[in-house]
Each structure stands twice: as structure tokens, then as C-alpha cells.
C-alpha positions as CSV (number, residue, x, y, z in Angstrom):
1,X,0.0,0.0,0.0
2,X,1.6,3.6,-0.7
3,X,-0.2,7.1,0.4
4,X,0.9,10.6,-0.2
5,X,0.6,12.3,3.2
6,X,0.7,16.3,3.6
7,X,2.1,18.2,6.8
8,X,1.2,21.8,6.8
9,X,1.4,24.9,9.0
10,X,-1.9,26.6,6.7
11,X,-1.3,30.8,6.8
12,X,-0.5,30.5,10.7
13,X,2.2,32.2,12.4
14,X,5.7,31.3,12.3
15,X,5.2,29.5,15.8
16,X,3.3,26.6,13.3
17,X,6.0,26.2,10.9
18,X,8.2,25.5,14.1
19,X,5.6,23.0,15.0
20,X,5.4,21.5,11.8
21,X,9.5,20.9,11.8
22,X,9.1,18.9,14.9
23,X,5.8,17.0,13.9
24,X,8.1,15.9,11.1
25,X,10.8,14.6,13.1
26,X,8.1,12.9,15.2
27,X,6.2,11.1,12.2
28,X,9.3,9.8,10.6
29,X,10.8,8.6,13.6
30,X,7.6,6.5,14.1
31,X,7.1,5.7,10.8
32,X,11.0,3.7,11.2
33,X,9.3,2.0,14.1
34,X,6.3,0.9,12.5
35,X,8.7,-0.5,9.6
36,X,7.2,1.8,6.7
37,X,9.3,3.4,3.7
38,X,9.3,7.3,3.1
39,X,10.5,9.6,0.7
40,X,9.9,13.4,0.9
41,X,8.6,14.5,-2.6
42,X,8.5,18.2,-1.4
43,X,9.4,20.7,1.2
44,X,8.2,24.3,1.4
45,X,11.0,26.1,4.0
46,X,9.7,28.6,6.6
47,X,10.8,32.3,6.7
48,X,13.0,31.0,10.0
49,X,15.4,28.7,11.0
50,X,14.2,25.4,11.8
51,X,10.6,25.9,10.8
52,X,8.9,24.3,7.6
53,X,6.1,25.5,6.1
54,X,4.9,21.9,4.7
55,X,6.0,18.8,3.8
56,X,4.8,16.1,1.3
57,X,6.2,12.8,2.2
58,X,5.2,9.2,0.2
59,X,4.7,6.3,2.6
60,X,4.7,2.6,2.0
61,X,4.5,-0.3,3.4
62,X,1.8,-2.5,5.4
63,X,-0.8,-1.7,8.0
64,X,-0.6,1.8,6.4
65,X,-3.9,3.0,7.2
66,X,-3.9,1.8,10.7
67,X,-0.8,3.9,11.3
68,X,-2.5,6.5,9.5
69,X,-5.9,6.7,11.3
70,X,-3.6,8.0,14.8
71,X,-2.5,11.2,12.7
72,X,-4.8,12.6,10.1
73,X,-6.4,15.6,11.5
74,X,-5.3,18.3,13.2
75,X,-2.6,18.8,15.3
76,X,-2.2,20.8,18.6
77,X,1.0,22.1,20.4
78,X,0.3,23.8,23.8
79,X,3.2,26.0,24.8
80,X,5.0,29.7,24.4
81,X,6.2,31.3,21.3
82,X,10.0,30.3,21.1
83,X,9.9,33.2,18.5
84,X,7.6,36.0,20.2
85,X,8.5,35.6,24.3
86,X,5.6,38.0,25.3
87,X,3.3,36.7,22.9
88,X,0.2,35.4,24.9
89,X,-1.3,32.7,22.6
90,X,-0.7,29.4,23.8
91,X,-2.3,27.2,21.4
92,X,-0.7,26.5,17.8
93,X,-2.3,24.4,15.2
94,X,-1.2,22.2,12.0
95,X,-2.9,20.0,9.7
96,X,-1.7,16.5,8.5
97,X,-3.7,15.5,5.4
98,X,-3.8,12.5,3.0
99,X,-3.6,13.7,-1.1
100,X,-5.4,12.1,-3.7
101,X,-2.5,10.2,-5.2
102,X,-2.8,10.6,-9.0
103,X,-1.9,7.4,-11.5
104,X,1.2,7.3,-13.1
105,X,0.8,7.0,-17.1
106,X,2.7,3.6,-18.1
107,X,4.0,4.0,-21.6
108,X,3.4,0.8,-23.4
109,X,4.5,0.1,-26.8
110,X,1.0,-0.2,-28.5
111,X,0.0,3.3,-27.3
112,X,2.5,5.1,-29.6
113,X,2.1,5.9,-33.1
114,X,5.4,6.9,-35.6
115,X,5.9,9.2,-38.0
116,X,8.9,9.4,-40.6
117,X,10.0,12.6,-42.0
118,X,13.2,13.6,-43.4
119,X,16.1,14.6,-41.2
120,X,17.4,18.1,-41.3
121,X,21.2,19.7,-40.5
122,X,24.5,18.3,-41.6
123,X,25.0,14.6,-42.7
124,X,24.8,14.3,-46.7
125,X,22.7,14.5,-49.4
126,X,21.4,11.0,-48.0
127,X,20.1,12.3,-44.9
128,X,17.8,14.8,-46.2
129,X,17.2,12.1,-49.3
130,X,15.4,9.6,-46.5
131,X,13.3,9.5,-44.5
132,X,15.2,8.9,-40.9
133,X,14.0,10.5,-38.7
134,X,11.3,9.6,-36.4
135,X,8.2,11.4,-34.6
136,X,7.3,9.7,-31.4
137,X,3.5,10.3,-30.1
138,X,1.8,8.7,-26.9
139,X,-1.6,8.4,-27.9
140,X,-3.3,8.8,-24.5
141,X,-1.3,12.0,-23.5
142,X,-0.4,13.4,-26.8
143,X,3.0,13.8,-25.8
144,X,5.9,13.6,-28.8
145,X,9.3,13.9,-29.4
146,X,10.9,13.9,-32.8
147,X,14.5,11.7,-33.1
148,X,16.9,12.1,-35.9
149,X,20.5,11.6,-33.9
150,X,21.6,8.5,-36.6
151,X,21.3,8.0,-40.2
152,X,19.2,4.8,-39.4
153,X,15.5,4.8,-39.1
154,X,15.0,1.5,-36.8
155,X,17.6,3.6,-34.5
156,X,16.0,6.8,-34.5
157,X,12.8,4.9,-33.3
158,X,14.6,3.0,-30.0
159,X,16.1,6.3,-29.3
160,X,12.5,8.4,-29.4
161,X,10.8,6.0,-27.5
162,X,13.0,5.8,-24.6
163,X,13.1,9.5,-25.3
164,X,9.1,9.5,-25.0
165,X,9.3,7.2,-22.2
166,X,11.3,9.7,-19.8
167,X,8.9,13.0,-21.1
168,X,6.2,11.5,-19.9
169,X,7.9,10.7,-16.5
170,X,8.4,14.1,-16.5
171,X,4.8,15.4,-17.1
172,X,3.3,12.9,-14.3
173,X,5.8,14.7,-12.4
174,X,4.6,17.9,-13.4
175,X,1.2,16.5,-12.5
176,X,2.1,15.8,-9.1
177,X,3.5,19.3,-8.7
178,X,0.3,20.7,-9.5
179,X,-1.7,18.4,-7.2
180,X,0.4,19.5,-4.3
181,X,0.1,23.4,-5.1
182,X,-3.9,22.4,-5.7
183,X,-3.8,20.9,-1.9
184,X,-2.0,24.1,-0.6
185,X,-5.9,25.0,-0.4
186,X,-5.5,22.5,2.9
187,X,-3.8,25.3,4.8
188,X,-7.0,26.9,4.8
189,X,-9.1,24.5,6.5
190,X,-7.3,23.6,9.6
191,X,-10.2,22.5,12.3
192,X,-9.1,23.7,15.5
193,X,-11.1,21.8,17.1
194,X,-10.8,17.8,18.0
195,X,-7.0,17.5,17.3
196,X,-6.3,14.1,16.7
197,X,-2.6,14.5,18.4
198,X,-1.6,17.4,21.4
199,X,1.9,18.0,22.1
200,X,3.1,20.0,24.9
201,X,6.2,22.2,26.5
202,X,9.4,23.0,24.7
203,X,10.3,19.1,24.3
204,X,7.5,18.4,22.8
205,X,5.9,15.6,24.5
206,X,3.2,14.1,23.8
207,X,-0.1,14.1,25.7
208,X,-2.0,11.2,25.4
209,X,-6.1,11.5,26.2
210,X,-7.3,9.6,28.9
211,X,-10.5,7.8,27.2
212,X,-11.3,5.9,30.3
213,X,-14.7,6.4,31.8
214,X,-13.7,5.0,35.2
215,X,-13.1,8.6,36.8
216,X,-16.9,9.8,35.2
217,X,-18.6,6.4,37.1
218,X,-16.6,7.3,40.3
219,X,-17.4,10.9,40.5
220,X,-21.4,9.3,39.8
221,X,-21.1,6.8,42.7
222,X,-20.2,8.9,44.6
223,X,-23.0,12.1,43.6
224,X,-25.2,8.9,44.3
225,X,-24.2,8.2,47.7
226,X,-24.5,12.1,48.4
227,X,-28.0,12.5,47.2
228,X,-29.0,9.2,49.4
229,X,-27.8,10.7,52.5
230,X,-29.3,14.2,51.4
């Protein structure tokens, strides 16, 4: 299983691209733990040392979603401005968000058509005599490249098709690109509320949420035994 996963400080303050730096450092660490394989596809810098304004990072590996569930959301840091000293907010919020992962386009032999022209340039009256050179087209992106390095037509063909091959690499790349800058609309729609992970203090630790109802049918025992001996 692979998922594109995006950390972002949205327009907050600088304080939330410090967050976002240390989020980062936290996520990878336990995506090592959990066995999973990353690559960061992008980083946006922030305007100050040690702060990052987003990250885009490509996770593999299994039991993916499971990891997953424990941060998507919002995330919550509860501590003093290491930037502004007398700055009174104490609550800083990020977002971590899954991207819709777009397909890659495979280039397979029977989706590209040929076309022979004559070569142009240097070579000899028998280069602009035959036709040698080669027009490359992938059918389902309309993506083409034109070949005419050799004198030999069967050449000119294995050369435009790897040729063709590594363009349209490069346009799914492009793609990507554009998907990411098309997600930057995340750092809009940070829900402060409900964050699915609070952090805490300078070292950053982590507070976990007590879930357990035993302290809520405790305190109603005990409003119980009051009202019996009201």
C-alpha cells in the first residue's frame, strides 16, 4: 500500500512552521518503528530557522492505514512562542492530510504511433534524401518527441521511444506538482477543534487523552451516595 501524506502549517504564524518541523521529526521517527518506507517528494521552507512550512512525504508499506488513522487531523502544540516571548497565545495548530495520489501514465508500446520525415542539418545528401528521422506520439497524453541523432530509421525509433518514455515521466511529475500546489488549499481548513494528536512544552511531549470512563462512574457513585444521605 503507498499514500501521499501532507504536513502543513496553513497561513499560521511562524510559531506553526516550528511545529510543523518537529511534527516531522516525530512522524518519521515512528514511521521507522512501524517499519514503513518514506521519501519526501516536497518541502516548502519557513521564513526562519528550523521551521517548515509543509512537507509532502510518500509512505509505504503495510498496515498503512492503521498507522495513518492516529494522525490525520489536526494537530495541537500547547506551549509559548519560542519566537515571540511575550506573545500570549498558547495554542498552535497544524494540519496533517492524505492527497489524492494521481496514477502514473505507463508507456506501453502499442500506445504510440510513428511518424517518418526527413532529417534536417549536416549529414549528406542522403540524410535529407530519407526519411530517418522519427516522430514519437503517446496516444493517450499526446505527448511527442521527434529523433533524428543516426542516419538509421530503426535507431531513430529506439532512441524516441525511450526518449518518449522519460517525457512523460516528466509530465506525471509535473502532475504531481500541480496536485500539491492544488492541496496548498488545505492550509486553509485547519479545524481547530478535535486534534487528533496534542503536544506539549518545549520538548514536545506528547499528551495522550485519557479515554477511560472510570473517573466519570466514580465521580457518579459517589453524587449517588451524596443525594441518598441528602
Amino acid at each position: 500500500m503507498e499514500k501521499i501524506i501532507q504536513i502543513t502549517s496553513g497561513r499560521g504564524p511562524v510559531e506553526c512552521g516550528w511545529v510543523v518541523a518537529q511534527v516531522l521529526k516525530r512522524f518519521l521517527e515512528e514511521t521507522k518503528m512501524k517499519g514503513l518506507k518514506h521519501i519526501i517528494i516536497h518541502r516548502e521552507k519557513g521564513n526562519q530557522n528550523g521551521t517548515v512550512q509543509s512537507v509532502t512525504i510518500r509512505l509505504a508499506g503495510e498496515n498503512l492505514e492503521a498507522f495513518l488513522a492516529t494522525w490525520l487531523g489536526t494537530i495541537q502544540w500547547i506551549g509559548i512562542s519560542t519566537f515571540r516571548k511575550y506573545h500570549k497565545r498558547k495554542n498552535w495548530f497544524i494540519g496533517v492530510f492524505e492527497l489524492k495520489q494521481m496514477e502514473n501514465m505507463n508507456v506501453n508500446d502499442n500506445d504510440i504511433s510513428f511518424q517518418t520525415m526527413r532529417s534536417t542539418g549536416p549529414g549528406g545528401q542522403n540524410v535529407n534524401k530519407v526519411n530517418s528521422a522519427v516522430r514519437a506520439i503517446h496516444n493517450l497524453t499526446g505527448v511527442q518527441v521527434v529523433t533524428m541523432d543516426s542516419r538509421s530509421q530503426h535507431q531513430n525509433k529506439k532512441i524516441a521511444i525511450s526518449r518518449l518514455k522519460e517525457k512523460v515521466n516528466e509530465v506525471n511529475l509535473e502532475q504531481l506538482k500541480i496536485r500539491m500546489t492544488d492541496e496548498w488549499e488545505n492550509h486553509m481548513n485547519l479545524q481547530r477543534g478535535n486534534p487528533i494528536r496534542v503536544f506539549k512544552g518545549k520538548d514536545f511531549k506528547y499528551q495522550k487523552e485519557n479515554k477511560s470512563f472510570k473517573p466519570k462512574r466514580q465521580k457518579l457513585k459517589n453524587d449517588l451516595k451524596q443525594q441518598k444521605w441528602d
